[in-house]
Backbone as numpy.savetxt, mean C-alpha at the origin, in Angstrom:
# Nx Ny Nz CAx CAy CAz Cx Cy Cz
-7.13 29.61 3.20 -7.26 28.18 3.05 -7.11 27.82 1.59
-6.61 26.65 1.33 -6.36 26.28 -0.40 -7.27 25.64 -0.88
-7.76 26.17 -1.90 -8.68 25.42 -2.71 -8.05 24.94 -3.96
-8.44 23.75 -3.66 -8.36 22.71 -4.91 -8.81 22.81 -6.49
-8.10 23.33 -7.52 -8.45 23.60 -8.45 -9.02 22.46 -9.34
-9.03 21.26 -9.11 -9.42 20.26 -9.59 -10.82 19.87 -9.05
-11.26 20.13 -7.92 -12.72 19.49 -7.13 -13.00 20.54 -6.97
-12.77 21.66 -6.74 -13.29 22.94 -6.16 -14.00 22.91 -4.88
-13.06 22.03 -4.02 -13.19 21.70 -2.26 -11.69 22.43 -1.90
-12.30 22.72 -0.67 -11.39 22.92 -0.07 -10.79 21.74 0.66
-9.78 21.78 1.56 -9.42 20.19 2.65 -10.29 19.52 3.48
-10.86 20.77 3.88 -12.21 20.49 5.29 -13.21 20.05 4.24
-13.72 20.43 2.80 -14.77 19.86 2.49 -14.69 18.36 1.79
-16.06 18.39 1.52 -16.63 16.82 0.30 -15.64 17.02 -1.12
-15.36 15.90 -1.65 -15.44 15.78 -2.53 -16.25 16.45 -3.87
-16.37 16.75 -5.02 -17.39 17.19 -5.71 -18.27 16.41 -5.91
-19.43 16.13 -5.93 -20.05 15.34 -6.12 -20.77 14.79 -5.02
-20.40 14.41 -3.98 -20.39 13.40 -2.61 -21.31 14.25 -1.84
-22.18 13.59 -0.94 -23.02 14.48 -0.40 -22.09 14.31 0.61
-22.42 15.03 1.70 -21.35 15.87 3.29 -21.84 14.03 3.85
-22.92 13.40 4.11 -22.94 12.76 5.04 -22.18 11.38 3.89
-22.32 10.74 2.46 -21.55 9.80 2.32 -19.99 10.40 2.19
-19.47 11.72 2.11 -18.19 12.06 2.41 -17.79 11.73 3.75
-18.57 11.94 4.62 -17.74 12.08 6.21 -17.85 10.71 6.00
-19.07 9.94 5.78 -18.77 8.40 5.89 -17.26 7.41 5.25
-16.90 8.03 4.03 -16.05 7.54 3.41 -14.58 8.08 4.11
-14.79 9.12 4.84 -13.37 9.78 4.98 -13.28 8.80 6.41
-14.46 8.78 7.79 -14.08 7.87 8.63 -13.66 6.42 8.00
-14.62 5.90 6.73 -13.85 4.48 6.73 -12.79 4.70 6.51
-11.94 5.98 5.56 -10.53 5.28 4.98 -9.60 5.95 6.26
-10.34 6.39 7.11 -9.52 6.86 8.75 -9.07 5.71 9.23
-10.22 5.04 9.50 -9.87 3.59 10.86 -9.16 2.03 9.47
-9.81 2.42 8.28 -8.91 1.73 7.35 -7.00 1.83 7.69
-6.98 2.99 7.09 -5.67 3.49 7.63 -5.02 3.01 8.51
-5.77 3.50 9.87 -5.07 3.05 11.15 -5.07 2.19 11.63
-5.73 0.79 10.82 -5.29 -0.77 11.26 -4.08 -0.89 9.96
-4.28 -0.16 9.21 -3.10 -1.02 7.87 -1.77 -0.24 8.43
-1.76 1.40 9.45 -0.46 1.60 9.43 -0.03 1.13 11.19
-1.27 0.80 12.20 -0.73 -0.09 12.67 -0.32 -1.80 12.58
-0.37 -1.98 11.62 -0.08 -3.49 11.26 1.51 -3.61 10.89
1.89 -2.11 10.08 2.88 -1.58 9.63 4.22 -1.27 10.56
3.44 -0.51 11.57 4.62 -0.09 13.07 4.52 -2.00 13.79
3.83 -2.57 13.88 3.90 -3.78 14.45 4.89 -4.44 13.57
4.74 -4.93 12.30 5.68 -5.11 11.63 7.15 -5.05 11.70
7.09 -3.93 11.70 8.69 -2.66 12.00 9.50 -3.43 13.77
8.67 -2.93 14.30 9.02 -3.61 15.66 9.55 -5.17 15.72
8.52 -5.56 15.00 8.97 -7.25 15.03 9.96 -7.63 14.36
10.06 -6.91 13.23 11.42 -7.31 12.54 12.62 -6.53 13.16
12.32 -5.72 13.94 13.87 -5.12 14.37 14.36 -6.16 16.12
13.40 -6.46 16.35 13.04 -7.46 17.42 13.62 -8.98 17.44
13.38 -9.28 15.73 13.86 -10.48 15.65 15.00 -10.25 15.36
15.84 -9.07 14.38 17.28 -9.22 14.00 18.02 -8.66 15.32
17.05 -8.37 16.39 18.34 -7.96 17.36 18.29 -9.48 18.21
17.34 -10.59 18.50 17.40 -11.89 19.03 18.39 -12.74 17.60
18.50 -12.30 16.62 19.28 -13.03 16.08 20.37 -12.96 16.02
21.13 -11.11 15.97 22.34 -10.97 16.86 22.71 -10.94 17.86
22.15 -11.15 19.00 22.43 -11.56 19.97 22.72 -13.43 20.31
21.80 -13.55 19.46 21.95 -15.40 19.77 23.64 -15.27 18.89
23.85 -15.11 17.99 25.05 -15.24 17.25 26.31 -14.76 18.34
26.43 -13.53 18.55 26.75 -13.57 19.90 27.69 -14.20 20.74
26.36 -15.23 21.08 26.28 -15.63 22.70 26.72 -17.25 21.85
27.02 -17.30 20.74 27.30 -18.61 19.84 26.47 -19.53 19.74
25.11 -19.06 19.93 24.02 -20.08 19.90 22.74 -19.80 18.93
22.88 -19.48 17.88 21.98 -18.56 17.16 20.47 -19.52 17.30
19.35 -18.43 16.81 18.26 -19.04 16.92 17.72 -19.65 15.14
17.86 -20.69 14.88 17.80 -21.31 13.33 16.13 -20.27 12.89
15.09 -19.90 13.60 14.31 -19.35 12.84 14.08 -18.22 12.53
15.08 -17.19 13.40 14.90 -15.67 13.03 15.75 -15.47 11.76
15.95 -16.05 10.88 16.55 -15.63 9.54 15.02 -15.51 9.25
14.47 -16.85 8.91 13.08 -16.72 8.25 11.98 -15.98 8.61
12.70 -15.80 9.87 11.17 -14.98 10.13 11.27 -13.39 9.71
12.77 -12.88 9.97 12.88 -11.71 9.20 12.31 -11.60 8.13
12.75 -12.77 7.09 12.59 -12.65 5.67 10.75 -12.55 5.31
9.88 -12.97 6.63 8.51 -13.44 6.60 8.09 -11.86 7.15
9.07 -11.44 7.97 8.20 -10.19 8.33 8.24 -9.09 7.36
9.50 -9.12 6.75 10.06 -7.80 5.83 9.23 -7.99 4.77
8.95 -9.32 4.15 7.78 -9.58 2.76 6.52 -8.81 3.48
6.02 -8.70 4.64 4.64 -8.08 4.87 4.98 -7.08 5.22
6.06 -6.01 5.46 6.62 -4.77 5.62 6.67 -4.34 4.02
7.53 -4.66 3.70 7.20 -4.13 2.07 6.14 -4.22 1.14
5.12 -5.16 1.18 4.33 -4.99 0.77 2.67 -3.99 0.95
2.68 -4.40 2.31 2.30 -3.16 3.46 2.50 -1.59 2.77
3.75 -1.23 2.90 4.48 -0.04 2.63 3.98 0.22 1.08
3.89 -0.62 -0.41 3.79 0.00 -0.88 2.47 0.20 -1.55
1.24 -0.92 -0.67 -0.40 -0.26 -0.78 -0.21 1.23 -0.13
0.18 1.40 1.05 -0.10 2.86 2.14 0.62 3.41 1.45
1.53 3.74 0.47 2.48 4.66 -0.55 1.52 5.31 -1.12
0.19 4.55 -1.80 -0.39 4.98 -2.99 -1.82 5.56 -2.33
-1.77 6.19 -0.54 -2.89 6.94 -0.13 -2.73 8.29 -0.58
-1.81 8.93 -0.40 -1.98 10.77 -0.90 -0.88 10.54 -2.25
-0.54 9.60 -2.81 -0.21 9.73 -4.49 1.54 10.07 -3.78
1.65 9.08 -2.93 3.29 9.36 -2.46 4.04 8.65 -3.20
3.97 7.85 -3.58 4.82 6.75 -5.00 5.12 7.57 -6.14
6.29 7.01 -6.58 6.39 7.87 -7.46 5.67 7.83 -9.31
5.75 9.08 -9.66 5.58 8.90 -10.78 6.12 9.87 -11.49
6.35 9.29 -13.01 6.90 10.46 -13.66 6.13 11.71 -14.54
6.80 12.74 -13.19 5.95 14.01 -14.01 7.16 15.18 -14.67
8.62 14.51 -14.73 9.28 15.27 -15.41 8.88 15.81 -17.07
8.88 14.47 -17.51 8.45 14.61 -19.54 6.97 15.07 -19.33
6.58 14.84 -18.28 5.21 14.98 -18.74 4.93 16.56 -18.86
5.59 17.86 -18.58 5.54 18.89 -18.98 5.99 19.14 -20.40
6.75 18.46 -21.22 7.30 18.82 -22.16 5.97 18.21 -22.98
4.84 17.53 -22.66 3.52 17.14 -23.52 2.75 17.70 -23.81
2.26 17.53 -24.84 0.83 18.47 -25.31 -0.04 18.69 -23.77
-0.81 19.69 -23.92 -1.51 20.00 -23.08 -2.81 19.00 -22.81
-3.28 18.02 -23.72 -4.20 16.87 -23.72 -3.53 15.88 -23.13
-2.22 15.72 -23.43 -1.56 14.52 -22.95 -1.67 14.96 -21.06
-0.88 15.79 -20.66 -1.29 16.22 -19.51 -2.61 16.62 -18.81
-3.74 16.52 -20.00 -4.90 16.32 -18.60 -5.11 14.70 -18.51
-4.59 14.06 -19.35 -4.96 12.54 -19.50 -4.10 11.67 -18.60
-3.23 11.96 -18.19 -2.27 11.77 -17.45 -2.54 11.17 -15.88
-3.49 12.10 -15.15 -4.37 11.68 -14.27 -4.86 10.40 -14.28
-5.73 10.28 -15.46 -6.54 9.13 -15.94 -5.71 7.90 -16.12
-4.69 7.96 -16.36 -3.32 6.48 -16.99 -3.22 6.49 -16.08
-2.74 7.21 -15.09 -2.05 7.10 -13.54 -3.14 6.40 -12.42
-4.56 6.71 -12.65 -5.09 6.21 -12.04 -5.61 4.58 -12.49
-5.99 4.51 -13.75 -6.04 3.19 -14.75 -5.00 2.36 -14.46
-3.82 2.95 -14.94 -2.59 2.31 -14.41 -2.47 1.46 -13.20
-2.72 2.30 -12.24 -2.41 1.72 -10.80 -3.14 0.69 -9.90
-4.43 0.88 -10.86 -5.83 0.59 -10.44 -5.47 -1.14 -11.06
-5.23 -0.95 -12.23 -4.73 -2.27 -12.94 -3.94 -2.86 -12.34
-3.02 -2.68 -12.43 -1.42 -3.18 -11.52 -2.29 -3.79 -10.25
-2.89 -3.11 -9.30 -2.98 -3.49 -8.23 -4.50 -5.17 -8.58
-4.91 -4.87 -9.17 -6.34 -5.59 -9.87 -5.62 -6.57 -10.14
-4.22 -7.08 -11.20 -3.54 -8.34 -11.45 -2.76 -8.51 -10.07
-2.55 -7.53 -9.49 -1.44 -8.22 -8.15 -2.60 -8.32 -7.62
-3.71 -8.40 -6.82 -4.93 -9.14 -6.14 -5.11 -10.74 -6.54
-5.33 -10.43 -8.13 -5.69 -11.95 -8.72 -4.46 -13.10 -8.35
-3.52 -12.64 -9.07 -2.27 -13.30 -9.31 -1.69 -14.13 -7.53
-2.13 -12.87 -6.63 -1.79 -12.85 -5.43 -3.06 -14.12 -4.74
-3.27 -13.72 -4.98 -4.54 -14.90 -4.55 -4.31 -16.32 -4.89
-4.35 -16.60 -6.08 -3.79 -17.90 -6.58 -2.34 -18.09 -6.22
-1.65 -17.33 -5.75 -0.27 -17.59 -5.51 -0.68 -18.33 -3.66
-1.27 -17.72 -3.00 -2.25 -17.79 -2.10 -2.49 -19.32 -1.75
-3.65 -19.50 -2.63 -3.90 -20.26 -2.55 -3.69 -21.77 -3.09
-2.41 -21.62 -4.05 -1.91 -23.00 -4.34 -0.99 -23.03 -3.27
-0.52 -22.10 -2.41 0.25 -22.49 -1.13 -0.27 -23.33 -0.07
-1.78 -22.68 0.19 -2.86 -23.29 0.67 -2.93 -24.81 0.65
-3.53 -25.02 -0.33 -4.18 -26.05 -1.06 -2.76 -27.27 -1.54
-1.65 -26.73 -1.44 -0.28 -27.98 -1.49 0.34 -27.55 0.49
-0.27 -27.26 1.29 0.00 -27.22 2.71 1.66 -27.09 2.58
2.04 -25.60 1.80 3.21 -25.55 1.78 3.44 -24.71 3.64
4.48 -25.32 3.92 5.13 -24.78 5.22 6.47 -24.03 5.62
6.46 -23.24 5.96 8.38 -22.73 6.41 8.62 -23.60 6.49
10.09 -23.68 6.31 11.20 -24.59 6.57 11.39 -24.60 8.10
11.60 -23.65 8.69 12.18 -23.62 10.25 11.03 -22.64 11.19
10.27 -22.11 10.61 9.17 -21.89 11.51 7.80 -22.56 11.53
7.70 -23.57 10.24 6.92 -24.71 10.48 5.42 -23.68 10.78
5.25 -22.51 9.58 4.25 -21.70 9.67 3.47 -21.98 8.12
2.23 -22.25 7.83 1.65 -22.13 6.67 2.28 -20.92 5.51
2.66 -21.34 5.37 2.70 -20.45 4.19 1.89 -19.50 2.76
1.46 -19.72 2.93 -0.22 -19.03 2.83 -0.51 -17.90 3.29
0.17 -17.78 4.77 -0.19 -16.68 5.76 0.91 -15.13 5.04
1.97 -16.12 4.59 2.71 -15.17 3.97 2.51 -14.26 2.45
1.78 -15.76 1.44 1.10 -15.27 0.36 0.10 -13.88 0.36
-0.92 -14.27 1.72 -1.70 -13.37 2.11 -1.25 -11.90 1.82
-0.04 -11.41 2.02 0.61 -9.79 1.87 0.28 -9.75 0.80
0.31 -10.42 -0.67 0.32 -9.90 -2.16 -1.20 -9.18 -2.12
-2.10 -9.82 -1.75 -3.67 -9.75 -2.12 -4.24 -8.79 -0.87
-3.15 -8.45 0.27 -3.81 -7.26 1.10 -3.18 -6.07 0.42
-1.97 -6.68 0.08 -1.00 -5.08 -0.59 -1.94 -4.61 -1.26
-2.52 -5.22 -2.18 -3.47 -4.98 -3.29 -4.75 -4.36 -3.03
-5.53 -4.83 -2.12 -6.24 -4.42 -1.62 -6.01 -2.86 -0.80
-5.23 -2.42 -0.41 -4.71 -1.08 0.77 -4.68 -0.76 -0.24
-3.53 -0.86 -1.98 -3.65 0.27 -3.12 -4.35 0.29 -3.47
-5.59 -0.10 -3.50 -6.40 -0.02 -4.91 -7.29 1.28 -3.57
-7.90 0.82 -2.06 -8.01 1.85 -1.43 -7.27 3.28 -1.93
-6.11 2.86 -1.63 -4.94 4.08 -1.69 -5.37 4.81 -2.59
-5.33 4.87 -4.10 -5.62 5.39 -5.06 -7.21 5.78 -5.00
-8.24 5.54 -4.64 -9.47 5.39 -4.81 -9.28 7.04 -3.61
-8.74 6.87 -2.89 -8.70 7.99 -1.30 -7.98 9.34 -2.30
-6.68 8.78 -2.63 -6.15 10.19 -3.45 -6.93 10.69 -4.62
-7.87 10.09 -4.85 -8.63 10.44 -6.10 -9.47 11.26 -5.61
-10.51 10.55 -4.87 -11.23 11.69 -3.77 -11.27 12.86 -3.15
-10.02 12.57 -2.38 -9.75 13.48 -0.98 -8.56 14.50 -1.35
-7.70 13.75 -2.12 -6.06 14.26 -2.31 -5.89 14.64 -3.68
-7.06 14.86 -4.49 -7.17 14.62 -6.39 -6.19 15.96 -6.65
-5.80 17.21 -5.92 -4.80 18.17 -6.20 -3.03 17.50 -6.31
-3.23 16.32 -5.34 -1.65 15.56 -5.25 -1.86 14.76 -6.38
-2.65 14.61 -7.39 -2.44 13.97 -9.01 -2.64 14.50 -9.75
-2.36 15.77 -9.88 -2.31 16.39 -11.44 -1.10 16.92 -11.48
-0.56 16.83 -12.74 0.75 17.20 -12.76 0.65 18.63 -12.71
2.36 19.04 -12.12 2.74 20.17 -11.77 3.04 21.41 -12.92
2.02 22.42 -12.67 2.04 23.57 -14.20 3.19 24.82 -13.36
3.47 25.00 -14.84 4.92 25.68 -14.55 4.59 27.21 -14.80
């Protein structure tokens, strides 16, 4: 079995630090976490392949439907944003760890730390930013054009994206902390 040279857990165990019962607690929340954010994700997927096949088909049949453009464009904004909170659960996004071998050996234990600061940030201004983007949609009752849907509902993706990464990162730090240290040669 592999042990983690960074926590000195193995896969099956805690975290360092974490007692066994707030570990199992944290590992079921970011379980059923998970599995509403990556079924929200396959729902997503479906719906948008759902609507561009009712939209080629209406085209077609010479009668297109005026709202499946937008609604693609409404589903794919919560598909991509979706996609790249759940990117940042086992440290699947990328980052660059090419130069980072050619660095002092300090620079590479610190590296971890920017990457996690980094991401942690990024996702902390896309929450805020996302929110007020949010909510001046809100608050001016902006609407689709042709699905005559709040728009708001759509803002909503910036400030969940945000929310799933800042999870994301918080889980690979924990559980996955061997998938963020850069690779020794």
């Amino acid at each position: 079995m592999k042990t983690s040279t960074v926590n000195n857990t193995t896969p099956d165990e805690k975290p360092l630090g974490v007692t066994t019962e707030k570990g199992n607690k944290m590992k079921e929340f970011f379980k059923y976490a998970n599995k509403s954010f990556d079924l929200t994700a396959i729902l997503a997927t479906f719906a948008i392949i759902l609507t561009v096949l009712l939209q080629i088909g209406g085209r077609l049949m010479g009668s297109p439907a005026p709202w499946t453009e937008e609604a693609t464009r409404f589903i794919f904004i919560w598909m991509i944003f979706l996609g790249i909170g759940i990117g940042f659960r086992q440290a699947e996004s990328a980052r660059v760890t090419y130069f980072l071998a050619w660095m002092p050996k300090i620079v590479q234990r610190g590296s971890t730390w920017l990457y996690i600061i980094a991401t942690i940030g990024f996702f902390a201004f896309m929450l805020v930013t996302g929110t007020q983007l949010m909510l001046q949609q809100f608050n001016m009752n902006e609407m689709g054009s042709a699905l005559r849907i709040p728009m708001w509902i759509i803002g909503l993706s910036l400030p969940v994206s945000a929310i799933v990464g800042i999870l994301g990162v918080i889980e690979s730090f924990l559980f996955h902390r061997d998938l963020l240290e850069p690779e020794e040669e």
